[in-house]
N, C-alpha and C positions, 0 to 999 in steps of 0.2 A: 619572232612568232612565239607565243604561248605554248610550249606542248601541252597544256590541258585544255586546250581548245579545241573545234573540233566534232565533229558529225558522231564521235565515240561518249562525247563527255556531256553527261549531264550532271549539274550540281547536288550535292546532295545537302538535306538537311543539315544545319550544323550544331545541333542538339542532340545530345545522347540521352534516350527517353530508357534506363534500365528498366529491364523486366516488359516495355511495350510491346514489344516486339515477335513474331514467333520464327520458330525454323519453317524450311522447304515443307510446302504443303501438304500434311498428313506429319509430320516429322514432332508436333507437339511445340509446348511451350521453350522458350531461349533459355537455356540453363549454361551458366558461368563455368569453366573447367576449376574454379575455385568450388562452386558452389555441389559441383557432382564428386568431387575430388579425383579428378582424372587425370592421371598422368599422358602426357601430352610428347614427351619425347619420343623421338622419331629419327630411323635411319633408312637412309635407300637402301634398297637392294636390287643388288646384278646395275642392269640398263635402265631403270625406271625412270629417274629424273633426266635421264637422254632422249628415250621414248617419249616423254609428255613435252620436252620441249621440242622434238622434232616434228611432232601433231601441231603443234602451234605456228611453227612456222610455214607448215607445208599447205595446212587447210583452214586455217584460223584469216579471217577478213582485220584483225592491226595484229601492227606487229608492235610487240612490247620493244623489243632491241631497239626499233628505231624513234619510239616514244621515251624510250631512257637514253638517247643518245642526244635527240634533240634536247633532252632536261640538261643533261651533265653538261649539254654545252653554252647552253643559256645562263650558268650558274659561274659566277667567277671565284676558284679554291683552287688550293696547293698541295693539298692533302687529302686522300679520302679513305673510309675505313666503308668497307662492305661488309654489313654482317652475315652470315650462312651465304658465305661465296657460294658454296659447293664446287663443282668442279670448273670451275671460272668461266662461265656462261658470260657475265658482265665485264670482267677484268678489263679484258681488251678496249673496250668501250673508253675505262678509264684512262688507260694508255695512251690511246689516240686524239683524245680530247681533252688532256689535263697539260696542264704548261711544264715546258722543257725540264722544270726543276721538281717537276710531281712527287708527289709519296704518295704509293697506291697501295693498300693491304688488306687483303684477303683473310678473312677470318672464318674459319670454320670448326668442329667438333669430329667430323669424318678423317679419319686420316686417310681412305681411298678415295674420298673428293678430291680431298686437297693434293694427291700424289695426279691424278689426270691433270688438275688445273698446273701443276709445277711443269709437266710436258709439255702444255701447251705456253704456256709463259714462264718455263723457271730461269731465263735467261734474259730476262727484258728490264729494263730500268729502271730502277725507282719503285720497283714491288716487291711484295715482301708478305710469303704466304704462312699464316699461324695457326697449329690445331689449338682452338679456343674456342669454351661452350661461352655464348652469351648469357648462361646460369651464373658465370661465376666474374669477382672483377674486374673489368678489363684493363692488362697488362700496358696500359700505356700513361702520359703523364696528363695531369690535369690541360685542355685547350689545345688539344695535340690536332684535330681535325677541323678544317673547314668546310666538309661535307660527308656526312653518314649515310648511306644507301644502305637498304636491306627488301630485297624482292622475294616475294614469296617464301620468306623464313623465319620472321621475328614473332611469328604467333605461334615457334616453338619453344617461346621461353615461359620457364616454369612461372616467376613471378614477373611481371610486367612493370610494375613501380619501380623495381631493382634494378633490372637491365635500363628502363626510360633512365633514371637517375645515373646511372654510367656512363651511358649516352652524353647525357647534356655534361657530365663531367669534363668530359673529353672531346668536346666539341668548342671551338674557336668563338669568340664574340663576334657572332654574326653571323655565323658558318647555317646551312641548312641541311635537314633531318629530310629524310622521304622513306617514308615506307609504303612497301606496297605490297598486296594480299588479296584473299576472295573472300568477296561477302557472302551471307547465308544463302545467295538464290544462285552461284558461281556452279555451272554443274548439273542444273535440275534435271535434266533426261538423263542423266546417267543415275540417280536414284529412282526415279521410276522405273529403265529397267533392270536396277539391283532389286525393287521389290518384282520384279514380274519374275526372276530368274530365282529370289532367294527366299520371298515374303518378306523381306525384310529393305524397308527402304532406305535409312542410313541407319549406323552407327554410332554411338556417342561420341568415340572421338575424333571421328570425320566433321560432324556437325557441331563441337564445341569449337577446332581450328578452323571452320568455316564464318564464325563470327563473332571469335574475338578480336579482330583488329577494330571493331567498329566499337561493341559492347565491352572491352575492357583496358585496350590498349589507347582507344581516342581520348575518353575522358581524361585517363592520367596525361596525355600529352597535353590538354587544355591546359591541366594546373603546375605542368613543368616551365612549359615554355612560352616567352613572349606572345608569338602569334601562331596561329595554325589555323587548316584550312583541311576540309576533304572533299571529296570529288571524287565520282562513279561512272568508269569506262564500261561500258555496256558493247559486245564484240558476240562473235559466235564462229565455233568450227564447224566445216560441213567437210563429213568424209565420204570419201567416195564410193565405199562399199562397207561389208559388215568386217572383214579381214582389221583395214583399219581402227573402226570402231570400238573392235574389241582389243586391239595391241594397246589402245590407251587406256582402255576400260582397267585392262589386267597391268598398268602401270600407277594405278591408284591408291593411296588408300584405301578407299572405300571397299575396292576390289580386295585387297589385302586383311581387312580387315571382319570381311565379310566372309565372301564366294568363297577365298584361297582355300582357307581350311576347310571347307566341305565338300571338296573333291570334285568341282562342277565341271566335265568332260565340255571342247573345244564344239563339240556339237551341239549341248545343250546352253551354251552361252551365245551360238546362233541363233535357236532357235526362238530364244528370249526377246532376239531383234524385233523392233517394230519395222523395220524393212529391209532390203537388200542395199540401197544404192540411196546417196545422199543423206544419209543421217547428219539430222543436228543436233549441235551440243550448244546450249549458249552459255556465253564467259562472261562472269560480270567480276570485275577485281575493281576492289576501294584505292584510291592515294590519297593517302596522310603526309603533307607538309608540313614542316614547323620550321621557326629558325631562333635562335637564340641571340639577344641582343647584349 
């Protein structure tokens, strides 16, 4: 079975129209984090990246784990290099589905990711976790991978052409590429009510990592690699009340980068609700395939 198949997946155009484009509605024209010169790096803090994945699996209609499970297992490799593990959400995944002689490794920049993800896997076979920003070249030899995963973290590299080209360095003849991220409209009620709570609807650099996998990182994948392919899961969380709503709200970016610093009290981030009970969020994340022949 196709994991891009599916009541979630609509195709997406596979032309990159720069500059066409604009952000989340009121949010202004598509501006490049080259072209604003916005520093783009990024680190968790406390629980945050445990909080938003815990929202997704509890109230979110697909589940990504089981969409990356069925990929990893439809793909035939020996070896896989994950970029921004983080705290090995994915790992396991690889573990359970890679052949008896696997090489599975974890790459990250956090050294408190990678100390959770070691707890949960530092004893397991064939893995092997490294603190490495994808900004810089990666430590391994040319053709060393036959499959590169990177979920929701490679539109934190500072230049895209550098890290793609490291990439394909270190990837097997044949081997395949997946990335996977949110496009510009991944979110929108959560900007609507950042503007009802803040006047202010996003961010620059909420909304510059919101759509660079599409506007900067697809193109250069066209011109690196044999073949490539995108494709748009279209999905939505409904939480149950405003409690919820806001635990993921204030594990955001956007929240972080906004609300945090202006002191916005637990009540008046209620109050901002457009309801009590069933809030939606809709999730729209891009995948980017490539493979190298």
């Amino acid at each position: 079975m196709d994991p891009l198949s599916g009541q979630y997946i609509r195709q997406a155009n596979d032309h990159c129209r720069r500059g066409s484009r604009t952000g989340p509605s009121g949010a202004g024209a598509v501006m490049t984090s080259r072209d604003a010169n916005i520093d783009l790096s990024f680190r968790e803090k406390d629980r945050r990246l445990a909080d938003r994945i815990r929202a997704n699996k509890l109230f979110g209609d697909f589940d990504l784990e089981t969409w990356v499970t069925e990929h990893v297992g439809s793909l035939r490799w020996n070896s896989v290099l994950d970029i921004g593990c983080g705290d090995g959400n994915h790992l396991g995944i690889y573990l359970e589905n890679g052949p008896s002689t696997r090489h599975v490794v974890g790459l990250d920049r956090d050294a408190a990711l990678l100390e959770q993800a070691r707890k949960r896997y530092g004893d397991a076979d064939g893995l092997e976790l490294l603190q490495h920003s994808m900004d810089d070249p990666l430590p391994f030899a040319d053709t060393t991978f036959g499959l590169v995963m990177s979920v929701f973290a490679i539109y934190n590299a500072r230049n895209p052409a550098t890290t793609l080209q490291e990439i394909h360095r270190v990837m097997q003849p044949g081997a395949r590429l997946t990335l996977i991220g949110p496009t510009v409209d991944n979110g929108k009620e959560l900007y609507e009510f950042n503007e009802r709570l803040t006047s202010q609807r996003i961010d620059e650099r909420t909304l510059a990592r919101s759509q660079r996998l599409v506007d900067e990182f697809l193109p250069i994948v066209h011109k690196i690699f044999d073949s490539c392919e995108h494709n748009v899961i279209e999905a939505k969380l409904t939480f149950p009340d405003r409690h919820e709503f806001l635990r993921y709200y204030t594990s955001t970016m956007l929240y972080e980068e906004t609300a945090e610093g202006r002191g916005y009290s637990p009540s008046a981030m209620a109050d901002a609700c457009s309801s009590t009970h069933n809030l939606r969020l809709s999730k729209e994340t891009v995948v980017i395939t490539a493979q190298k022949d």
